[in-house]
Structures are given as C-alpha cells and as structure tokens.
Backbone as JSON Lines, residues from 0, in Angstrom:
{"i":0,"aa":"X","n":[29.66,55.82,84.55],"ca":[30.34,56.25,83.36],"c":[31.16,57.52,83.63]}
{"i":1,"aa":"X","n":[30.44,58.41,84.15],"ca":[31.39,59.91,84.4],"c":[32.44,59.68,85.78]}
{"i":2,"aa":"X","n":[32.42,58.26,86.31],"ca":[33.78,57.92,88.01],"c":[34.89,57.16,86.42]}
{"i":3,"aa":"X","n":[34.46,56.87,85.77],"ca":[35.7,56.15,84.4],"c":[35.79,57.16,83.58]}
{"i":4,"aa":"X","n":[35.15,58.02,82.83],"ca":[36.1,59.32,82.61],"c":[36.76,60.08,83.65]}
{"i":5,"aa":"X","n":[36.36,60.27,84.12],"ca":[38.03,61.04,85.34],"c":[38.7,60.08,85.91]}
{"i":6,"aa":"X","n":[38.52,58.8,85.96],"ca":[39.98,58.05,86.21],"c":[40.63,58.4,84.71]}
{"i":7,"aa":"X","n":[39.7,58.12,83.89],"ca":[40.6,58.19,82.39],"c":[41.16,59.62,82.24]}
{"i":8,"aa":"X","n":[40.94,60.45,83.09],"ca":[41.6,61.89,82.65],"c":[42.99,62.57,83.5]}
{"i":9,"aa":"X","n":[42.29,61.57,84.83],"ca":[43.58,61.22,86.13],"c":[44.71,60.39,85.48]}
{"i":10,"aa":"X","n":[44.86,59.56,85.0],"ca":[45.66,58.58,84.74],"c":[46.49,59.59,83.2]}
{"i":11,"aa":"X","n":[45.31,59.83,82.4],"ca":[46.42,60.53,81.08],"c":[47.07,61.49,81.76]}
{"i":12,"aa":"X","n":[46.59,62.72,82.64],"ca":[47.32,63.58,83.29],"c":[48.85,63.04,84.49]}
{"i":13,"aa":"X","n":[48.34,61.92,84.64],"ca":[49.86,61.32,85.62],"c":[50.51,61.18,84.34]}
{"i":14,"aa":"X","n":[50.78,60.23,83.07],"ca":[50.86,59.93,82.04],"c":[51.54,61.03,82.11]}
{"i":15,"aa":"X","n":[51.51,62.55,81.7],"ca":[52.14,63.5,80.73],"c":[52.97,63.7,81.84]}
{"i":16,"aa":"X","n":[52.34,64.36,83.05],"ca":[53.15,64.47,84.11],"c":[54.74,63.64,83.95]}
{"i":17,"aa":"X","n":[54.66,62.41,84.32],"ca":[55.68,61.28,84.33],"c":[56.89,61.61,82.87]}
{"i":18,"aa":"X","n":[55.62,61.81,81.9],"ca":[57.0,61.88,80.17],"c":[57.47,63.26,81.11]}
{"i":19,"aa":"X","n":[57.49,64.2,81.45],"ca":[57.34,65.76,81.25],"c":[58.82,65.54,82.14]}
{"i":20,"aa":"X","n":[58.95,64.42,83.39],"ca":[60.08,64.18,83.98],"c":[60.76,63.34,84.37]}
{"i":21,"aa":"X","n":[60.56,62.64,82.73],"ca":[61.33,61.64,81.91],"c":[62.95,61.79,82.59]}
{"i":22,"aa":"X","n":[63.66,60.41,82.09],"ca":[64.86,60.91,82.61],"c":[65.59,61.77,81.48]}
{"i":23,"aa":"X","n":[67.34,62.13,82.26],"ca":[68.12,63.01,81.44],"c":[68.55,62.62,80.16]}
{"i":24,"aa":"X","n":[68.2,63.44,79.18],"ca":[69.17,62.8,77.9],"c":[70.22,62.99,77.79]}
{"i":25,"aa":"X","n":[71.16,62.35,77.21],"ca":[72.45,61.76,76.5],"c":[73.19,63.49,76.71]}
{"i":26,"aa":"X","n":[72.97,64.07,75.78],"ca":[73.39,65.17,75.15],"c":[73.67,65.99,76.96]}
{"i":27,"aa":"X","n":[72.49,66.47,77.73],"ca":[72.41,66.77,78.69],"c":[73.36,66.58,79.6]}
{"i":28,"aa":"X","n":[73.22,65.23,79.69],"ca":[74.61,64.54,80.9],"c":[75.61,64.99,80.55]}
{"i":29,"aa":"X","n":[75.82,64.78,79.23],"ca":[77.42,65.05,79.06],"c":[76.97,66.82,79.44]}
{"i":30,"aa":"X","n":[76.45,67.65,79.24],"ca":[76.87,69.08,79.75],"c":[77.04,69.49,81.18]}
{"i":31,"aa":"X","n":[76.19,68.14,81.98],"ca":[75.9,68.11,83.14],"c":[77.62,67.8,84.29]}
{"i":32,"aa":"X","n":[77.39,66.6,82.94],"ca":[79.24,66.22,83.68],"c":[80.34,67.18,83.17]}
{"i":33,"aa":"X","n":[80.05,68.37,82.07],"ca":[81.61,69.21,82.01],"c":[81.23,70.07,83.02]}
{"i":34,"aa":"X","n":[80.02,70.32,83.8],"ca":[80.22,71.34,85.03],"c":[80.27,70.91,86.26]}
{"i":35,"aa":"X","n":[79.98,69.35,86.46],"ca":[80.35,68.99,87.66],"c":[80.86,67.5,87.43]}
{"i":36,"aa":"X","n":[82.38,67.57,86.76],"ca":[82.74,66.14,86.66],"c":[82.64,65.37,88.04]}
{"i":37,"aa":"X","n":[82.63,65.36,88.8],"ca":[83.1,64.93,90.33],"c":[81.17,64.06,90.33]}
{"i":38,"aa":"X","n":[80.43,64.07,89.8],"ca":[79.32,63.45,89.79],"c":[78.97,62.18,89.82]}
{"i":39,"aa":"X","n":[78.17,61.54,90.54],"ca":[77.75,59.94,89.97],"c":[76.47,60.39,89.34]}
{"i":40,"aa":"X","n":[75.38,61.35,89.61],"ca":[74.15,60.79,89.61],"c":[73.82,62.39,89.48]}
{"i":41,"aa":"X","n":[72.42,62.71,88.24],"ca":[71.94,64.07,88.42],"c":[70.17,63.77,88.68]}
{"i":42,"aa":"X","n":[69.49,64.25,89.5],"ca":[68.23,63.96,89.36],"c":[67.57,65.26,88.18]}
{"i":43,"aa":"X","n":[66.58,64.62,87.79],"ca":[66.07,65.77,86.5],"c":[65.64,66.84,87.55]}
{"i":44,"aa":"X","n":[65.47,67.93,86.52],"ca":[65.01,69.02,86.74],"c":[64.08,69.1,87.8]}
{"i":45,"aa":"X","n":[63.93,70.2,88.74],"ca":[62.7,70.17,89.48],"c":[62.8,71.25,90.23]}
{"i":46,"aa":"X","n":[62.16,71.58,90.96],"ca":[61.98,72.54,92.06],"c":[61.68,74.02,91.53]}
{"i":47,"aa":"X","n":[61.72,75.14,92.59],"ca":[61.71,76.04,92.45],"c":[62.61,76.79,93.23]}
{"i":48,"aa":"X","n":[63.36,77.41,92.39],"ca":[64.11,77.6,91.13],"c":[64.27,76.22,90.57]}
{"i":49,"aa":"X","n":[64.25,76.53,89.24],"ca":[64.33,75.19,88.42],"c":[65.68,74.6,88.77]}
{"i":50,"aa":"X","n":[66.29,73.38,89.06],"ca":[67.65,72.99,89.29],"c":[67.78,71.68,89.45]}
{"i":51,"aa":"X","n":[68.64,71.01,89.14],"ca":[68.97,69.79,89.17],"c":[70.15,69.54,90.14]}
{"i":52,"aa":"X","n":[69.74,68.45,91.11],"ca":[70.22,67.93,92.48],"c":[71.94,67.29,91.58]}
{"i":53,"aa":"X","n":[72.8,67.33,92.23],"ca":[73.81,66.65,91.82],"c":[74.45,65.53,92.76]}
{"i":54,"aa":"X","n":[74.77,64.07,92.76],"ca":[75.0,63.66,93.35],"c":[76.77,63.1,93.57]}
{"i":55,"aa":"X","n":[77.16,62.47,94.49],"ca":[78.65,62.49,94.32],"c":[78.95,60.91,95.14]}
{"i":56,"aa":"X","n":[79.74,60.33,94.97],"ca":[79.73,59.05,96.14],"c":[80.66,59.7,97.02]}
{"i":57,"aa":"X","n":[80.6,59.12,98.39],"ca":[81.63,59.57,99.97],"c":[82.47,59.0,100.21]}
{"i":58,"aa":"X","n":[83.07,58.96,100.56],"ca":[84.55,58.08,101.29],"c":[83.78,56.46,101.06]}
{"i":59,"aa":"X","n":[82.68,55.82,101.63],"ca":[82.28,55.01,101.56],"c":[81.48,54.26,100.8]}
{"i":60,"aa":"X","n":[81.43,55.36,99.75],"ca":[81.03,54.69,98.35],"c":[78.97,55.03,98.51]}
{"i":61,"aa":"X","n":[78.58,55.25,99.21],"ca":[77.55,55.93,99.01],"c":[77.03,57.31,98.38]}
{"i":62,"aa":"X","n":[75.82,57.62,98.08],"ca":[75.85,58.58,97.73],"c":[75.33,59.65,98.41]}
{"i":63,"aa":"X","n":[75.81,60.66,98.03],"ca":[75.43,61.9,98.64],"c":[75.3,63.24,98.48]}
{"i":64,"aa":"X","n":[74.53,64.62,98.64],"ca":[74.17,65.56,97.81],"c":[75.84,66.43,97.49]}
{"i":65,"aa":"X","n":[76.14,66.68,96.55],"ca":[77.12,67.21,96.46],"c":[76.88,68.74,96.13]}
{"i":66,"aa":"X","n":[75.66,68.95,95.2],"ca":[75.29,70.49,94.51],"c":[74.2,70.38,94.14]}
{"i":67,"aa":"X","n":[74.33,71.15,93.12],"ca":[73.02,71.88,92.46],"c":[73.67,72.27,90.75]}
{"i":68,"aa":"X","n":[72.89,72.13,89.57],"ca":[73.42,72.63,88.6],"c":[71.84,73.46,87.88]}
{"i":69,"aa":"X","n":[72.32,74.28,87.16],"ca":[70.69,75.28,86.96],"c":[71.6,75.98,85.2]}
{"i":70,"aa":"X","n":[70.52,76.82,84.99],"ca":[70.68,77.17,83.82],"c":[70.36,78.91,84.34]}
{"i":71,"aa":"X","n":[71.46,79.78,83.72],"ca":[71.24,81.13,83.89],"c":[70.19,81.93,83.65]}
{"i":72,"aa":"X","n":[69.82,81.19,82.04],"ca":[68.96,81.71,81.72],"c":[67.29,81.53,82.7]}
{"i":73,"aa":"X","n":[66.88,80.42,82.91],"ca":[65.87,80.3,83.89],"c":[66.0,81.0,84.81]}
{"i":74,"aa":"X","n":[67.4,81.31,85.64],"ca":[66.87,81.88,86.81],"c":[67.23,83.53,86.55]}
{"i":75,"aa":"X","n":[67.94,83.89,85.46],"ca":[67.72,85.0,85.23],"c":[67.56,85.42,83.53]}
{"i":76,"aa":"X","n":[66.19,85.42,83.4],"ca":[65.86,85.59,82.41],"c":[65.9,86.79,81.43]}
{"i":77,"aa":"X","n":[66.01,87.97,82.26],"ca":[66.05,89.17,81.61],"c":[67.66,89.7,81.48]}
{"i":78,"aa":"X","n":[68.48,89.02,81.86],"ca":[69.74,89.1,81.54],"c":[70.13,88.7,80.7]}
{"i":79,"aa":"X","n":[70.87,90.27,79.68],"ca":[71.13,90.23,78.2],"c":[72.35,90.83,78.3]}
{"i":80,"aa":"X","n":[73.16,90.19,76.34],"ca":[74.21,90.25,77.05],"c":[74.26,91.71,75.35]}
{"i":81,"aa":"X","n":[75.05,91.59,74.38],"ca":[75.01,92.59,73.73],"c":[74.2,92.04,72.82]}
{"i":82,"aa":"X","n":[73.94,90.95,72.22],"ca":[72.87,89.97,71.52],"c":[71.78,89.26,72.08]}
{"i":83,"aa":"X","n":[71.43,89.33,73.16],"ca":[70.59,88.56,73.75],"c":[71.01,87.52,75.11]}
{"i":84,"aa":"X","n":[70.31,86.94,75.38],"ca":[71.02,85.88,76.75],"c":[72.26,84.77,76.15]}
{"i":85,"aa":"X","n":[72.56,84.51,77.2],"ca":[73.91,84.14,76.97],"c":[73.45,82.82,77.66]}
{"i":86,"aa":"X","n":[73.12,81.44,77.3],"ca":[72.51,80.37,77.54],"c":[73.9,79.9,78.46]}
{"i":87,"aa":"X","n":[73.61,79.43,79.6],"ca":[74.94,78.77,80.41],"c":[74.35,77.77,81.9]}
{"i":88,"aa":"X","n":[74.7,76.66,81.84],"ca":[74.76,75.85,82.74],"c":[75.54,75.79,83.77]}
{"i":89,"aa":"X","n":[75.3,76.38,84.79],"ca":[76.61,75.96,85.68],"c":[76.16,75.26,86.98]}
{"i":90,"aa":"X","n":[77.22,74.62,87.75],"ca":[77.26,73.6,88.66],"c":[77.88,74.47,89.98]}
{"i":91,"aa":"X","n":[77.47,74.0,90.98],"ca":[77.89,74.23,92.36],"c":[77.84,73.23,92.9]}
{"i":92,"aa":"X","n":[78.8,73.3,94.33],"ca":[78.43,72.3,95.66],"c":[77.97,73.08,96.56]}
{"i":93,"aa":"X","n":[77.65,72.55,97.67],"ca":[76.77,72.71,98.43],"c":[77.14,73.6,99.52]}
{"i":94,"aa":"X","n":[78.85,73.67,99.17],"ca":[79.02,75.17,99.94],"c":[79.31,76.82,99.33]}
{"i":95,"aa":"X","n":[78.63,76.53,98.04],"ca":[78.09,77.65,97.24],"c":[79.7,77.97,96.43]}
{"i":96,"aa":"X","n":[80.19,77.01,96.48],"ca":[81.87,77.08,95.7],"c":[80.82,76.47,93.9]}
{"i":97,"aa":"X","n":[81.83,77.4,92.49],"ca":[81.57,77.13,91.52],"c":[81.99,76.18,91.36]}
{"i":98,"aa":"X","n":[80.94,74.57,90.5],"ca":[82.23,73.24,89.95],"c":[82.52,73.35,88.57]}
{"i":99,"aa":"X","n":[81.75,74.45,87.82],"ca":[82.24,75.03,86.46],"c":[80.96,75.62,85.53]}
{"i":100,"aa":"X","n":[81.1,76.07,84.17],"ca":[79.94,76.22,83.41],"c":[80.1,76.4,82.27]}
{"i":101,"aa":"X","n":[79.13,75.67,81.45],"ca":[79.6,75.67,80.2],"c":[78.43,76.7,79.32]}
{"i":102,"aa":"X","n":[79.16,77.3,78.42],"ca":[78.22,77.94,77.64],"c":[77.79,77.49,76.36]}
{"i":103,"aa":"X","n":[76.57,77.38,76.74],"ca":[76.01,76.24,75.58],"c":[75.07,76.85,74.26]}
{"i":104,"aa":"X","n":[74.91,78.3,75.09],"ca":[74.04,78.57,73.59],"c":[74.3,80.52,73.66]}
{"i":105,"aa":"X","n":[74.76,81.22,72.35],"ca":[74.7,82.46,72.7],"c":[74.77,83.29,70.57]}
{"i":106,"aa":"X","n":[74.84,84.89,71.23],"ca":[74.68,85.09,69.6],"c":[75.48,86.66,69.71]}
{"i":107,"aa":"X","n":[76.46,86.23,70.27],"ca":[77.31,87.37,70.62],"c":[78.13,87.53,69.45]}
{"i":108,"aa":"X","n":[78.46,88.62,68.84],"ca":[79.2,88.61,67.53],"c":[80.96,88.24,67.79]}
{"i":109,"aa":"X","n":[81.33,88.29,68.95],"ca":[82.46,88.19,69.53],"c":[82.61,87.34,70.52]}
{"i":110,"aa":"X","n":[81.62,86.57,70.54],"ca":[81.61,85.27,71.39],"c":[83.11,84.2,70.98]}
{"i":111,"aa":"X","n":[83.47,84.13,70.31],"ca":[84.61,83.07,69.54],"c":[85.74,83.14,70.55]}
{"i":112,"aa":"X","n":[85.9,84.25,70.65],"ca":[86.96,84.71,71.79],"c":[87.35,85.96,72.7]}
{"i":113,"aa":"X","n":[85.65,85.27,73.29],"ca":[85.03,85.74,74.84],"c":[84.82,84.86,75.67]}
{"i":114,"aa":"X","n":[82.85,84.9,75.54],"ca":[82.42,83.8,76.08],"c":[82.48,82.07,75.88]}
{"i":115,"aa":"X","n":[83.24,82.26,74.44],"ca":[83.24,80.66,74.02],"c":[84.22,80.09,74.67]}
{"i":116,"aa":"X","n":[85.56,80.85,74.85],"ca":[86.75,79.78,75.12],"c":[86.7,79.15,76.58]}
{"i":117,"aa":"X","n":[87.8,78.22,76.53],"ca":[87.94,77.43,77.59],"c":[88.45,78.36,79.02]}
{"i":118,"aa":"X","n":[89.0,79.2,78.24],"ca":[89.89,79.9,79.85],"c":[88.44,81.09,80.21]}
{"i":119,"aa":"X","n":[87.5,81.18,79.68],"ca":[86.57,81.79,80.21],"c":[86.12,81.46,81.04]}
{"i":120,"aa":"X","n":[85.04,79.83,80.85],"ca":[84.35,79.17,81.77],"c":[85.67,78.65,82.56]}
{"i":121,"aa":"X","n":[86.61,78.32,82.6],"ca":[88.01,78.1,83.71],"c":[88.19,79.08,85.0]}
{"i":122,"aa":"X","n":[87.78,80.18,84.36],"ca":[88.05,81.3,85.65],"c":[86.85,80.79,86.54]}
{"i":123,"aa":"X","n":[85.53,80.52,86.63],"ca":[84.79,80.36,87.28],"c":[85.14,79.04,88.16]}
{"i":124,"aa":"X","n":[85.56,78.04,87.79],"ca":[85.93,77.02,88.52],"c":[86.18,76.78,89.88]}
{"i":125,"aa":"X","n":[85.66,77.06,91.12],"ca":[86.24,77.16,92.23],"c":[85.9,78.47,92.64]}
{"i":126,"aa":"X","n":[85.12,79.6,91.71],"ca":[84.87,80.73,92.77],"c":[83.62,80.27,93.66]}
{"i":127,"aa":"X","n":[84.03,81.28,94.61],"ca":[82.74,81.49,95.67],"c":[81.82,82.53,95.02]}
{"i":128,"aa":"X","n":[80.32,81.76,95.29],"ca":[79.17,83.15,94.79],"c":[79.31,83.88,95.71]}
{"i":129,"aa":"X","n":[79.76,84.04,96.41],"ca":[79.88,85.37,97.28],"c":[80.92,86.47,96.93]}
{"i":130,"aa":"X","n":[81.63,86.16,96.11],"ca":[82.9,86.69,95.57],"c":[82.1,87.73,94.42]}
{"i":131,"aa":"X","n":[82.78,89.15,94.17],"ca":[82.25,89.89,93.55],"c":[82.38,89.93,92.41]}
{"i":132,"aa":"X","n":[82.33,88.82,91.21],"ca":[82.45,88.86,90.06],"c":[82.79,90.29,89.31]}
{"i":133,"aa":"X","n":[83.75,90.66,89.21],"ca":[83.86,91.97,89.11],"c":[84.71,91.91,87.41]}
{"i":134,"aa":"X","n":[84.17,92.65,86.57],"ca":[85.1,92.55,85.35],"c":[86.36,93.4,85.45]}
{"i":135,"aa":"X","n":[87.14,92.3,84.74],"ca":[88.61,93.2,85.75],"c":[89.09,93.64,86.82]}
{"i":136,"aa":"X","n":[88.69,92.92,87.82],"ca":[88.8,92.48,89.31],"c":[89.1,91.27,89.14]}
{"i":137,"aa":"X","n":[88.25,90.47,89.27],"ca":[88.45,88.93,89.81],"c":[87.81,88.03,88.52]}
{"i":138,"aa":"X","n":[86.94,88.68,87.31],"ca":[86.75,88.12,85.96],"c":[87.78,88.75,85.28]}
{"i":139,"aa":"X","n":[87.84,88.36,84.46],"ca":[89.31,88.63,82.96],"c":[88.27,89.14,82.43]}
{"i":140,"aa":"X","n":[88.35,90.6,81.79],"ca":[88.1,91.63,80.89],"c":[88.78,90.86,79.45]}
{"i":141,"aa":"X","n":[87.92,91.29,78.64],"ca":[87.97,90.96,76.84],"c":[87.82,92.35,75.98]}
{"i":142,"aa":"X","n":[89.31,93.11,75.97],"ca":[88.73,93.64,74.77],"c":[87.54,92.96,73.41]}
{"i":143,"aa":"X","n":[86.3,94.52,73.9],"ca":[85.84,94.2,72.53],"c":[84.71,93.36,73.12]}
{"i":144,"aa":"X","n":[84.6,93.11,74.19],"ca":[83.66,92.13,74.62],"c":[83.49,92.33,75.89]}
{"i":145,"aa":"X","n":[83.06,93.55,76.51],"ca":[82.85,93.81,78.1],"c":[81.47,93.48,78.12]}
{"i":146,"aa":"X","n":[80.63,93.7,77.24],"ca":[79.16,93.51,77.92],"c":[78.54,92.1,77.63]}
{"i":147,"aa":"X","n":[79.36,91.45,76.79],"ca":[78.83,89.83,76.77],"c":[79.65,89.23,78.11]}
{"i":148,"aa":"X","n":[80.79,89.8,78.61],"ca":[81.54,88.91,79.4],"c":[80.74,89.91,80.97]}
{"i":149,"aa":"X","n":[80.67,90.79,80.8],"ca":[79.95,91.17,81.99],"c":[78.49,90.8,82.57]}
{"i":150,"aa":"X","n":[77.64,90.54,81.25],"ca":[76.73,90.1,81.63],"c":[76.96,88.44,82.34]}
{"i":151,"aa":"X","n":[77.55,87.89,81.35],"ca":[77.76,86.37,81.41],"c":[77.93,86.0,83.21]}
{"i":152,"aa":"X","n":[78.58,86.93,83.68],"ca":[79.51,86.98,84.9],"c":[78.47,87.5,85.96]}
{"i":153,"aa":"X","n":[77.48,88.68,85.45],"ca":[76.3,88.74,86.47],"c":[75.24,87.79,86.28]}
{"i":154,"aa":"X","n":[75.36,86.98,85.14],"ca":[74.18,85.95,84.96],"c":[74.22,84.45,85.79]}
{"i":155,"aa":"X","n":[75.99,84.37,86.29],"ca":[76.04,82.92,87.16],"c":[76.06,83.77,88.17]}
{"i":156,"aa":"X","n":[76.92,84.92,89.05],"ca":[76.31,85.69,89.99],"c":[75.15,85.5,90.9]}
{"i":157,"aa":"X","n":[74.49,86.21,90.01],"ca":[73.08,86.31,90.69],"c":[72.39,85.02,90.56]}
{"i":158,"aa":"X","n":[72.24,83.78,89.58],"ca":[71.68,83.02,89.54],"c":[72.09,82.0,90.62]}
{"i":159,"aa":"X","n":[73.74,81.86,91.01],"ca":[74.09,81.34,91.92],"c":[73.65,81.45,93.15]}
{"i":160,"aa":"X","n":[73.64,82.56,93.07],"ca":[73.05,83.67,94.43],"c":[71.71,83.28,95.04]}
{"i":161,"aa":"X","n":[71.15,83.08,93.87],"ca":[69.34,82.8,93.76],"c":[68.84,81.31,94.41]}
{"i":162,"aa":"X","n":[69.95,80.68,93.93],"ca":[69.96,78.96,94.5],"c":[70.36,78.56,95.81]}
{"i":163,"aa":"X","n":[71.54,79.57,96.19],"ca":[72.07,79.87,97.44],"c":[70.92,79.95,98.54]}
{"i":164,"aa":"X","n":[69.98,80.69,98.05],"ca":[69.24,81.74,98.98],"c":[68.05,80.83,99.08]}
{"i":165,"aa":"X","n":[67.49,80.29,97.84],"ca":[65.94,79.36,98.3],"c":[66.19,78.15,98.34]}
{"i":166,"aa":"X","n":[67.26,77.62,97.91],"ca":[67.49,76.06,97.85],"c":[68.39,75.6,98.64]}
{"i":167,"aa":"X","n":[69.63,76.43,99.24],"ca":[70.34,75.57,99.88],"c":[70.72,76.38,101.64]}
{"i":168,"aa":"X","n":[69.53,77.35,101.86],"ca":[69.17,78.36,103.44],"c":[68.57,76.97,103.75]}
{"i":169,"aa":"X","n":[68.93,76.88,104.61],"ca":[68.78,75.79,106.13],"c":[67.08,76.54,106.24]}
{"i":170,"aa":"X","n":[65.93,75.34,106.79],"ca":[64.82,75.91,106.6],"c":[64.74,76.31,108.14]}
{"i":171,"aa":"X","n":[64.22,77.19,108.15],"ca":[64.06,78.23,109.54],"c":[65.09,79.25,109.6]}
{"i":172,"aa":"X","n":[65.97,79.18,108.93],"ca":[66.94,80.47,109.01],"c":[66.08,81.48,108.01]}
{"i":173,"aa":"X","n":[66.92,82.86,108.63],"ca":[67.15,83.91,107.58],"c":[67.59,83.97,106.0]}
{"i":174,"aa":"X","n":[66.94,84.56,105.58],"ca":[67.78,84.69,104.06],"c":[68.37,85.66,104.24]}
C-alpha cells in the first residue's frame, strides 16, 4: 500500500511538472514572433536564466538554433524605471546581435511617447550587447523621459549580457 502511494505522488508530481511546461500560448507567440520574426519554432521557457531557445530553418530547410528570447524583468529584476519595471521581451541570435523587443507591460507616466513607441523598440534592432547602450550616444534620449528610457536600455543591456555570459559561453571557456 505505501510502494502505490508514492507511485501515486510520483506520477501527480510528473503531472504538474508536465502542465507547468505546457506549450506556448497564442498571445505569447505572437510577442515571441514581433522580437524574432525570422523564427519557425520557440521551445518554452527553461533554463537558467529563464529563456526561451529560438529556432530558425537553414538554407536547407532544417532547423536550427538561431537565439534566445528572455524577459528583462526575470533576469533583472531590481531594475526600475521611474514607476517601477519596465516589463520587455527581447530576442537575440546567437551572435549576441539584438532581433528586437517589445514592451509589453510598464506604468511610466510618460510611457505613450517613450518607451511605448515603435521607433523606441526599432533602435534596438540589430544592436550588439556589447555596444554601450548609452542614452544619447547610441539610444535616442526623450525629453521628459530619461529614467524610463535609461533604465529600459540598461534592462536589455545587462539582461542580454547575462544570457551572453551563462547560456551562450562555449562550455570550458572563460566568462
């Protein structure tokens, strides 16, 4: 009786496990595909750092790893912007080049036309995380809105940075 309660407690625990990494929903994909249209295929969430594998087909129609897409807020959580975190998804490939990011959730009083517009998340398109996100350097400055757009800008930064460094260092190298 007590070898059939712990299968019965093994099996509900695979059970939650399995819902817990259910596939992607609807809503998701589509945010998934405005930061890395170039996609066939995203595997759910996983790893550490939390991130989702992105896939792409090759010259030959197979598939193959193209990036990584993550959420700012997970990998940098204590990054605030003048209201709080600035919720943003963004996508990379695999040679640490940006494929875009959308900002999906924030409570910036001047977000409308900062962090919301299109030519915001546009500037990121194609940078390198190695590039010094610099406000008014190489990010577009917003009157009226330096510390939502500055944070925003150290929040794919460093989070890029973060994915760079544990997820896509060749294993046996240096970080």
């Amino acid at each position: 009786m007590k070898t059939l309660g712990i299968i019965f407690v093994l099996a509900l625990g695979a059970i939650v496990i399995t819902q817990g990494q259910a596939g992607i929903d609807a809503k998701l994909q589509t945010q998934l595909k405005r930061v890395f249209p170039s996609a066939a295929r995203f595997d759910p969430k996983s790893g550490t750092p939390p991130h989702f594998k992105v896939y792409a087909k090759d010259a030959s129609g197979a598939e193959a790893l193209a990036g990584y897409a993550f959420w700012t807020t997970e990998l940098q959580p204590l990054e605030r912007a003048y209201d709080g975190p600035i919720k943003m998804l963004v996508g990379m490939d695999v040679k640490g080049m940006l494929t875009g990011i959308a900002v999906v959730e924030h409570h910036e009083p001047y977000g409308d036309f900062s962090v919301d517009t299109a030519a915001f998340a546009a500037q990121f398109r194609g940078k390198d995380i190695r590039d010094a996100f610099k406000v008014g350097s190489d990010i577009d400055a917003i009157s009226r809105a330096t510390i939502s757009v500055t944070s925003a800008s150290r929040a794919v930064r460093n989070s890029g940075r973060r994915i760079a460094r544990e997820v896509m260092t060749p294993a046996g190298s240096t970080r």
